[in-house]
C-alpha positions in Angstrom: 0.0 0.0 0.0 1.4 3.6 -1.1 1.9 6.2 1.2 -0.6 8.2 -0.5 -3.4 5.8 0.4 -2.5 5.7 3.6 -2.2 9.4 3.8 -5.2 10.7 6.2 -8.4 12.1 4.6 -8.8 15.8 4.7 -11.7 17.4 6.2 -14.0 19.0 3.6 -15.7 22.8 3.9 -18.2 24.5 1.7 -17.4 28.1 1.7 -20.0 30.3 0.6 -20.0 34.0 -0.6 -21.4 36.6 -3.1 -17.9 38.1 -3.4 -15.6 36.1 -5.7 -12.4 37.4 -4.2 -13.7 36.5 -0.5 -13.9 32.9 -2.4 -10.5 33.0 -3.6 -8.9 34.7 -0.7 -10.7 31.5 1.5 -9.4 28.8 -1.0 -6.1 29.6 -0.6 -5.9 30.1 2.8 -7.8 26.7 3.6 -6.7 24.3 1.0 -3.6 23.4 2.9 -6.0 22.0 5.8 -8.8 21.1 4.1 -10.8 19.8 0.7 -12.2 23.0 -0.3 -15.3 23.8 -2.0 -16.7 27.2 -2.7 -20.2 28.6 -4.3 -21.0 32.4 -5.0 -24.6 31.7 -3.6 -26.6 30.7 -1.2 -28.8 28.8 -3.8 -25.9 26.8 -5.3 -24.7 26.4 -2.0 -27.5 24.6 -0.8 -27.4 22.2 -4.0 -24.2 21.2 -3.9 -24.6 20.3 -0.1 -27.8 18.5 -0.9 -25.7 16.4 -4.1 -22.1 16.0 -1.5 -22.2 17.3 2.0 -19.3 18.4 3.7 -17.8 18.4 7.2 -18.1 22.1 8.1 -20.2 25.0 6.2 -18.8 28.6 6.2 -20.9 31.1 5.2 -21.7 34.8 5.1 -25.0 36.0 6.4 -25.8 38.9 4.1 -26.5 37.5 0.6 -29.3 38.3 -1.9 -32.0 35.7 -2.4 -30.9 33.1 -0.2 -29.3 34.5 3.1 -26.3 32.5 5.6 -29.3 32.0 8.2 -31.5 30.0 5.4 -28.0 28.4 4.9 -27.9 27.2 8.1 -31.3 26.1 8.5 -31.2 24.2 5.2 -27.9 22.4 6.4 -28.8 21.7 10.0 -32.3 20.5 8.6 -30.6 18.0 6.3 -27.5 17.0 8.3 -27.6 18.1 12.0 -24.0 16.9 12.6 -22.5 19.1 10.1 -20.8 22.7 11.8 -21.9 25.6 10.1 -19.7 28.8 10.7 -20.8 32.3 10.0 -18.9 35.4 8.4 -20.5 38.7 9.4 -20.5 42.5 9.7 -20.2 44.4 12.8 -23.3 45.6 12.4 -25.2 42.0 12.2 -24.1 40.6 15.4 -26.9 40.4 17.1 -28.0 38.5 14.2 -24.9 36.3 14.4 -25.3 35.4 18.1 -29.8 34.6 17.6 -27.9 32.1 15.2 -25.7 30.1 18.0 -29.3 29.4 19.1 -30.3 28.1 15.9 -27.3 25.6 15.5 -24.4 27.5 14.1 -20.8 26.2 15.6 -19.4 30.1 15.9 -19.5 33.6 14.1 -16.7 35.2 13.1 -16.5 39.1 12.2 -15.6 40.5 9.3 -12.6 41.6 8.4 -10.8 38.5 10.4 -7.7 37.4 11.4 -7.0 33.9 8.7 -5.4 32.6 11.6 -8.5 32.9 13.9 -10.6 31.9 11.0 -8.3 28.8 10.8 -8.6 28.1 14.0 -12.3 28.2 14.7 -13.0 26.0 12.1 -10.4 23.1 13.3 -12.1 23.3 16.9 -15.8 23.2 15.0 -14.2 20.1 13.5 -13.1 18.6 16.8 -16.7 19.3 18.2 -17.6 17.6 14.9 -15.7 14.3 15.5 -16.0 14.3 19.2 -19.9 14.1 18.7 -19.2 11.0 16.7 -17.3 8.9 19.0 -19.2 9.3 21.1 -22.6 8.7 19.2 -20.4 5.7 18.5 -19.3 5.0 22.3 -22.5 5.3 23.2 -24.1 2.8 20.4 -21.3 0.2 21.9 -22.7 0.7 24.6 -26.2 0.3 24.6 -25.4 -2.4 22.3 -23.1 -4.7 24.8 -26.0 -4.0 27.3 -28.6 -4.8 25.2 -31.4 -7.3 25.9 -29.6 -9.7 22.9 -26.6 -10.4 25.1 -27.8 -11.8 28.0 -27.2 -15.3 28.0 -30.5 -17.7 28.4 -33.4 -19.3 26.4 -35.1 -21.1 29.1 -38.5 -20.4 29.9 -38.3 -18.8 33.1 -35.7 -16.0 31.0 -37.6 -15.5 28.5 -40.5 -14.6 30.9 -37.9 -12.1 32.3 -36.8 -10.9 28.8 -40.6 -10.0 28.4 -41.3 -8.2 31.3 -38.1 -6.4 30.9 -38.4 -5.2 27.5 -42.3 -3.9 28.8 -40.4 -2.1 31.5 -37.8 -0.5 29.1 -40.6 1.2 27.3 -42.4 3.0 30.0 -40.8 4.8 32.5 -42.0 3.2 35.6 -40.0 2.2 38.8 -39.1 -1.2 38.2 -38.0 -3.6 41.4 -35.8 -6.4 40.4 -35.4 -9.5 42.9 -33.7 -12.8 43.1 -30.6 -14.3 44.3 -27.1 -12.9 44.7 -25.4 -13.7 41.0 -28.7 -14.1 39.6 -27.9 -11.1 36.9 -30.3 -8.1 38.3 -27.8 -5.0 37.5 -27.0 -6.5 34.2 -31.3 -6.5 33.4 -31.5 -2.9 34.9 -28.6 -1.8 32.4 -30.6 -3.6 29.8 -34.1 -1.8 30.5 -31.9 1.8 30.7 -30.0 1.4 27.4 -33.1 -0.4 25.7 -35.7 2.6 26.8 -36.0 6.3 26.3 -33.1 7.3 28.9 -30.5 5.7 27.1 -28.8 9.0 25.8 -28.8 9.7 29.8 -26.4 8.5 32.5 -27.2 4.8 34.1 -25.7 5.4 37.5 -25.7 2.3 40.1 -25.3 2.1 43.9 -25.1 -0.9 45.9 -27.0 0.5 49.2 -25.1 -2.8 51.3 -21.6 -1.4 50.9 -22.1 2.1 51.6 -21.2 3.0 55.4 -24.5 4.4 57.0 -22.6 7.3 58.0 -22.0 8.2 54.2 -25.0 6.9 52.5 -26.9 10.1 52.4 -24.0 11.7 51.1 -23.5 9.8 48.5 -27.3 9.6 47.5 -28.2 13.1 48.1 -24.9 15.1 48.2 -23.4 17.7 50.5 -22.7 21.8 50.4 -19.3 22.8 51.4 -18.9 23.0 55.4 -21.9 20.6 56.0 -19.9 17.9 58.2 -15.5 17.5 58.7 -13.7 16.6 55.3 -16.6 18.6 52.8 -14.8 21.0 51.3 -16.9 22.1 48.7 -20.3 21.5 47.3 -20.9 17.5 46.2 -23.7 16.9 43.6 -24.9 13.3 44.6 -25.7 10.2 42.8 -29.8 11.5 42.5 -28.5 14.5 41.0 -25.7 12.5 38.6 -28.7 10.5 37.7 -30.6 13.6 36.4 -32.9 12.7 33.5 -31.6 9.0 33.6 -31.1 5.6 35.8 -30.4 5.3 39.3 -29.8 1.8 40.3 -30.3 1.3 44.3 -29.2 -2.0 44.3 -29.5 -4.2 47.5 -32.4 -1.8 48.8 -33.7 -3.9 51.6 -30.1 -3.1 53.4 -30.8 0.6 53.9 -31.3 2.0 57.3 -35.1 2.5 58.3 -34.3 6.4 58.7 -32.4 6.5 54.6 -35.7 4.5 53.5 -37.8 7.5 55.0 -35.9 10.0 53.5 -35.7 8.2 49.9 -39.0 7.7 50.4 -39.4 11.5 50.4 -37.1 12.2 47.2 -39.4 9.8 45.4 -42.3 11.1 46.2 -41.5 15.1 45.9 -39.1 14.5 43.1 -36.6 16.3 44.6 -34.0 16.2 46.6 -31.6 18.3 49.2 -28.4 17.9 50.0 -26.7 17.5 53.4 -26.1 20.8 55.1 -28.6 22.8 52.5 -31.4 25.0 53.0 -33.2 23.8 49.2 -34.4 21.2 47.7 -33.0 20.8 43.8 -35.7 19.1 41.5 -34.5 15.7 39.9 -36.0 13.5 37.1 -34.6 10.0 37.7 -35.8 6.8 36.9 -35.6 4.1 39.5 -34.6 0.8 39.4 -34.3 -1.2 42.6 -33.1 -4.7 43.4 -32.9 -7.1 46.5 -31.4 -10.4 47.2 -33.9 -10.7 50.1 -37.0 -11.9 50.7 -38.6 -8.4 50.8 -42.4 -9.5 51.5 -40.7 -11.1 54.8 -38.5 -7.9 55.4 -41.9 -5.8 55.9 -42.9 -8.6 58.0 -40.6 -8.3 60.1 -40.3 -4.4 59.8 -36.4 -3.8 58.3 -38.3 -2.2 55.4 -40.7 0.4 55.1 -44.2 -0.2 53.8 -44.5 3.2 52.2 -41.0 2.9 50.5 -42.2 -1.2 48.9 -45.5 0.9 47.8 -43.6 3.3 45.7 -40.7 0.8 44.3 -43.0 -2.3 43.5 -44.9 -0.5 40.7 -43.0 -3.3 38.3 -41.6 -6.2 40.3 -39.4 -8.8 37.9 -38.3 -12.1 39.9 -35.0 -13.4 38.3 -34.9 -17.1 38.7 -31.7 -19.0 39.8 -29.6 -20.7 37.6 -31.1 -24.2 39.0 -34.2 -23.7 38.1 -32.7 -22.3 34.2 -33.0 -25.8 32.9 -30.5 -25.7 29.2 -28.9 -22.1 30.2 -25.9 -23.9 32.1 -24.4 -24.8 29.2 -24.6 -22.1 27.2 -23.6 -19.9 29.9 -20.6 -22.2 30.5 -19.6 -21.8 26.3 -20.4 -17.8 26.7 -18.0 -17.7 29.6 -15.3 -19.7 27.6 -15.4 -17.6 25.1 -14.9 -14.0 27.0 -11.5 -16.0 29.1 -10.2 -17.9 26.2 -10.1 -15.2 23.7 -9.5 -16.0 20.5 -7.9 -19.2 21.5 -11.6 -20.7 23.0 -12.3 -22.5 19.5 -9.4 -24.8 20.3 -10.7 -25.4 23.8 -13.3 -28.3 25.0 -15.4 -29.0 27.7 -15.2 -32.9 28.5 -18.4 -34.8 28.8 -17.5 -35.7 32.2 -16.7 -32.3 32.9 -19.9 -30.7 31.6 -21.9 -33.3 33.4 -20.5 -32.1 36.8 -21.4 -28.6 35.4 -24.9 -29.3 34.5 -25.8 -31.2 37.9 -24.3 -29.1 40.4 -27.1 -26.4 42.0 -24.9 -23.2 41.9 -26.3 -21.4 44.8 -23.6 -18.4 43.8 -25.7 -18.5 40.2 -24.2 -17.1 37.4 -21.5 -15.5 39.0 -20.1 -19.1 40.5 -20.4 -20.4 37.2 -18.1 -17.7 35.2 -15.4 -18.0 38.6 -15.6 -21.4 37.7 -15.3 -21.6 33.9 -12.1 -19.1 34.9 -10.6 -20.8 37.1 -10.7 -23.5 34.9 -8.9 -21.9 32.1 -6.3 -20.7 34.3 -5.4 -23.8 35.2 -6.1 -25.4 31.7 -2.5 -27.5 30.5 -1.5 -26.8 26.5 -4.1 -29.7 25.4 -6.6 -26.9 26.2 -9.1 -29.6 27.5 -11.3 -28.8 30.6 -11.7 -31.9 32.4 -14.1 -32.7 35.3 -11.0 -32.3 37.6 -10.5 -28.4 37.2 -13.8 -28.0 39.0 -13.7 -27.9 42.5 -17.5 -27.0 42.8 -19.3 -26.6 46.5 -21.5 -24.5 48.1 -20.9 -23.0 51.6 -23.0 -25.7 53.3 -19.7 -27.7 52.3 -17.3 -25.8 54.4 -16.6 -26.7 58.1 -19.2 -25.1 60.1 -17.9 -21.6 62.3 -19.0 -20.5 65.7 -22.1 -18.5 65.1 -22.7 -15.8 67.6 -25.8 -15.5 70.2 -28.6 -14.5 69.0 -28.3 -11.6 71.4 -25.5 -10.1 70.3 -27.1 -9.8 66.9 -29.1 -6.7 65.5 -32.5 -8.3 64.9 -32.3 -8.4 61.1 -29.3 -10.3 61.7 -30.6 -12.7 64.0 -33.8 -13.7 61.8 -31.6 -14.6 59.5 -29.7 -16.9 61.5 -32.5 -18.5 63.3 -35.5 -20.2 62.4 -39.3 -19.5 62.4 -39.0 -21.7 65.9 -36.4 -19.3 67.5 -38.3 -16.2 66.8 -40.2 -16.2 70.4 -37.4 -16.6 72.2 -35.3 -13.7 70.4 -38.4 -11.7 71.3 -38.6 -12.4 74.5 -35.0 -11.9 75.3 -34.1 -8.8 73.9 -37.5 -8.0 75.9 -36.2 -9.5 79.2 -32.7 -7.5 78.4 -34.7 -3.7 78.1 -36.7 -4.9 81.1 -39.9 -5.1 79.7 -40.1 -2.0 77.6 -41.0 -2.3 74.6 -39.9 0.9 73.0 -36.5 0.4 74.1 -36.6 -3.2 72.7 -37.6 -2.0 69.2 -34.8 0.6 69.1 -32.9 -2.4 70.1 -33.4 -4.5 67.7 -33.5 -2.0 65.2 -37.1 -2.2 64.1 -39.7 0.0 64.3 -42.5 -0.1 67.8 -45.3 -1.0 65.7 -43.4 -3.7 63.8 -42.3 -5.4 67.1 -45.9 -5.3 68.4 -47.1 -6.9 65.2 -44.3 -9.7 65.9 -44.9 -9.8 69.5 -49.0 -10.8 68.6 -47.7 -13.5 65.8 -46.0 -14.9 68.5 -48.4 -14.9 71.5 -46.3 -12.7 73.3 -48.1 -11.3 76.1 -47.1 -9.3 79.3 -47.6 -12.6 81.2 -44.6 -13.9 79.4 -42.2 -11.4 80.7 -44.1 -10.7 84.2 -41.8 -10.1 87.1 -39.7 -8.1 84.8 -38.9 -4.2 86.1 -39.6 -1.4 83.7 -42.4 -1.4 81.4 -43.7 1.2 78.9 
């Protein structure tokens, strides 16, 4: 290949003026930048755009007939990514600048500088190719997150793929819950980037491993001054989020007093950060997940009734990957492919090793599964063959059993996760006997709110006879 076809291509600009020596005077001064073309009307201008449009559009605003603004009209009507640059008079500024509003990259007045003139047009180029990498960027993008590359053609996915695809087009707040690994932030990138928002930020947040202390921060910002450390003003995540996706993922592990006050933000659509005096107006669209059982969560009062009201407008349950009958497989292949590379034609899952894949439960999901097919890779010999041996599979029910803690040193959300249905009296009872019979103090306790630990104390026949002879009381 020559040199010259390997040469770059230049940038092309239409440069349009009633003068012929403004035409000549612009050829030469361009061509050694550009490919050049000139027209000594706004009429021919516009035809020779329409037959071959160029990059960037120069023209001047006071012609006969056809003027620069019905240029530039004409050429953002028929190619909006095209710059159109305007030569003017003193006198038609104000003209000039009502044009910025209409489109136009810059003005520049008449006479100019060629080096200015130069320049403006190579920064309306870079504008130019900055908006196409990124219109290409962002068509990556949506297009790795799209709906087509999530792995599954079981039923109980293609239910999901249904919903999902229903969610993407509305704007609704869509709750997403299943099992940890199951795949719920890569189906609430996959509503964003499929529905109207997709030009718009996806922002995500998981709510578990934010300290409390900085939660409301991070959600709702701070003003400069408002706490030790905030040295100037912090837009957060709601505000990032603005006219896009906010992900709260792991909801259910919010603090009772954060669910109030996101409760609020919903509600008012607006939101005020720490150490303000305003609230700033937001238009985000929510998409919340939970690996927990949430209907049991309000039961047991760890999660606000008003907040699951206002997030379960369009619950989607993601199914494990045991219950994904035919997806283990082909989400064993996928993940070959994305850790062998271009090498993962020449690899091979043995029957025996596939077998071992297909039977085993995954209670880490999806996520086990790709750990898996990696480590397996990485510890794949030169025959490139994965054999049943490179899969040391096993759930934590497997692993030698650890001292758990008492129940009673164990904030109540904690604790009713440890213990079963059977154990739930006596946890009542004893952080009751430990706050001496008072009830309130045994709610703040536990971490719940009063009414949620009378509703638990009548499921579970808890009387004031039960704890009689006990000091204190309400």
């Amino acid at each position: 290949m020559s040199a010259e076809t390997t040469k770059k291509k230049k940038a092309s600009v239409l440069v349009i003026d009633d003068r012929g020596n403004m035409l000549k005077m612009m050829r030469n001064l361009l061509e050694p930048r550009f490919e050049v073309f000139t027209s000594g009307s706004g009429e021919e201008g516009l035809r020779m755009f329409r037959r071959a449009p160029t990059d960037l559009v120069v023209t001047d605003v006071r012609m006969p007939h056809v003027s620069g603004m019905d240029v530039l009209r004409a050429v953002k009507k028929q190619s909006p990514d095209a710059e159109v640059v305007l030569m003017t008079a003193y006198g038609e500024v104000e003209q000039a600048v009502g044009a910025l509003k209409c489109g136009a990259y810059d003005y520049v007045l008449k006479p100019f500088d060629p080096d200015e003139m130069v320049v403006t047009l190579e920064r309306a180029l870079e504008r130019k190719s900055l908006r196409e990498r990124t219109a290409i960027l962002q068509q990556e993008v949506e297009g790795r997150f799209a709906f087509p590359n999530i792995i599954g053609e079981s039923e109980p996915m293609e239910r999901v793929f249904g919903l999902a695809r229903k969610a993407s087009a509305s704007d609704a707040t869509v709750l997403l819950m299943g099992e940890s690994g199951t795949g719920k932030e890569l189906v609430a990138r996959a509503i964003h980037y499929s529905g109207p928002r997709s030009d718009n930020r996806f922002v995500a947040i998981n709510c578990a491993a934010m300290p409390k202390e900085l939660i409301e921060s991070e959600l709702f910002g701070h003003v400069k001054g408002a706490f030790s450390g905030a040295t100037r003003d912090k837009p957060g995540l709601f505000e990032e989020a603005d006219g896009g996706t906010l992900l709260l993922d792991e909801i259910t592990e919010l603090a009772l007093e954060m669910q109030a006050k996101i409760n609020r933000a919903l509600q008012e659509k607006e939101v005020r950060r720490v150490g303000d005096t305003v609230n700033r107006p937001v238009d985000v669209r929510i998409i919340a997940s939970t690996n927990r059982d949430i209907r049991r969560a309000l039961e047991e009062g760890s999660f606000r009734e008003d907040l699951f009201f206002r997030i379960n407008v369009f619950p989607i349950l993601l199914p494990p990957l045991r219950e994904r009958r035919g997806d283990k497989a082909l989400l064993a292949r996928h993940f070959l492919r994305e850790f062998a590379g271009e090498d993962a034609g020449h690899y091979i899952i043995e029957p025996r090793a596939m077998e071992k894949l297909l039977s085993y439960s995954w209670p880490g999901n999806v996520r086990e599964l790709r750990n898996a097919i990696e480590r397996a890779v990485i510890l794949c010999e030169d025959d490139r063959r994965l054999s049943d041996d490179l899969f040391s599979l096993g759930g934590p029910g497997e692993q030698p059993p650890q001292r758990s803690q008492a129940p009673l040193e164990l904030p109540y959300r904690e604790a009713m996760q440890r213990m079963t249905a059977q154990c739930q009296r006596e946890y009542l009872l004893g952080v009751l006997r430990e706050c001496g019979g008072n009830v309130t103090r045994a709610a703040q306790y536990a971490g719940i709110e009063r009414e949620s630990f009378h509703r638990l104390m009548r499921k579970c026949n808890i009387t004031s006879e039960d704890i009689k002879g006990e000091t204190g009381g309400e």
